[in-house]
Structure formats: structure tokens, C-alpha cells
C-alpha positions in Angstrom: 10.3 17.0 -20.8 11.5 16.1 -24.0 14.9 18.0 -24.4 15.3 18.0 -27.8 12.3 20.1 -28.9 12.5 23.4 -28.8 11.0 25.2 -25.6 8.2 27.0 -26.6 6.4 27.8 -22.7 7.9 28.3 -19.6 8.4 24.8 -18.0 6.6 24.0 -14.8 7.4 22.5 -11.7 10.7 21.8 -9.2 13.6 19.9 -8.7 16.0 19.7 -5.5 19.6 21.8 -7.1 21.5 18.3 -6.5 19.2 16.8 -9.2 19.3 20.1 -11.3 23.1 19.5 -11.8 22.6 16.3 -12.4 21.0 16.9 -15.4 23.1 19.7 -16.6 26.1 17.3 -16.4 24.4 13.9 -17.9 23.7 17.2 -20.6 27.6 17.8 -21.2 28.8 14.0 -20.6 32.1 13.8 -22.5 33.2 17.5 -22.2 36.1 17.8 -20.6 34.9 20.2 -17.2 37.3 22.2 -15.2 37.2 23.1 -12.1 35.4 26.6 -12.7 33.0 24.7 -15.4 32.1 22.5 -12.4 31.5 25.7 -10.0 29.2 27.2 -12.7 27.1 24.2 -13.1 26.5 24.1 -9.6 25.4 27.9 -9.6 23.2 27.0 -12.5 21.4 24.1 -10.5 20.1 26.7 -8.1 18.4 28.8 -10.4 14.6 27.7 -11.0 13.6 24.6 -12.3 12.4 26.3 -15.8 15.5 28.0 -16.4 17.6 24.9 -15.7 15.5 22.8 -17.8 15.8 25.2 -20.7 19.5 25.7 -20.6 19.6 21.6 -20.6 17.3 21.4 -23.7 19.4 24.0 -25.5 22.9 21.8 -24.8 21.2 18.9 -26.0 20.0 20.5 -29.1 23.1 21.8 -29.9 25.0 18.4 -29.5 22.4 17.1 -31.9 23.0 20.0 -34.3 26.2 19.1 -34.5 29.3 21.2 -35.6 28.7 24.8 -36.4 29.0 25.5 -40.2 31.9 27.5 -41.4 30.7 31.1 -42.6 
């Protein structure tokens, strides 16, 4: 899956949690997590694989859209 193109079907297919949360935190490398943050990503990783995958594409979009404008 290319992650920084907008979603526009339901992604397909599954991934083990431990992998899931993988990508959620390679996602949000260089934000500082807490210890909540951490517990959060690890409930994310157990949804399903296409609601994982497009929560990780909208991170990454966001970081590539940069700071948000003023106004």
C-alpha cells in the first residue's frame, strides 16, 4: 500500500497486531510517545488490518503536509 495516497476503498487483507504497531510507530518515528501514546498504539494494532492501514496512511500524509496553516 502506498501510504501517501489518499485511501479511496477499503484495504484488503491481514496482518499479525505485533506488525500492525509496527507500522503505526515507524508512522510517528520522531514523536516523542508516552506511555499512554504507547498503550493506544497497541489498542490500535488490534483493530482490522484496513482500519490500521488507513489511520497509518493518514499520519503519513499529514507529516508530508506539513504544519497546519494559521487561520
Amino acid at each position: 500500500m502506498n501510504y501517501l495516497k489518499p485511501v479511496q476503498v477499503s484495504p484488503s487483507g491481514c496482518k499479525p497486531a505485533d506488525e500492525q504497531a509496527q507500522d503505526l510507530l515507524q508512522a510517528l518515528r520522531g514523536v516523542e510517545l508516552g506511555d499512554y501514546d504507547r498503550r493506544i498504539v497497541q489498542w490500535l494494532a488490534g483493530w482490522d488490518a484496513a482500519v490500521v492501514e488507513t489511520v497509518v496512511s493518514l499520519i503519513y500524509r499529514a507529516r508530508q503536509a506539513g504544519p497546519i496553516p494559521e487561520g
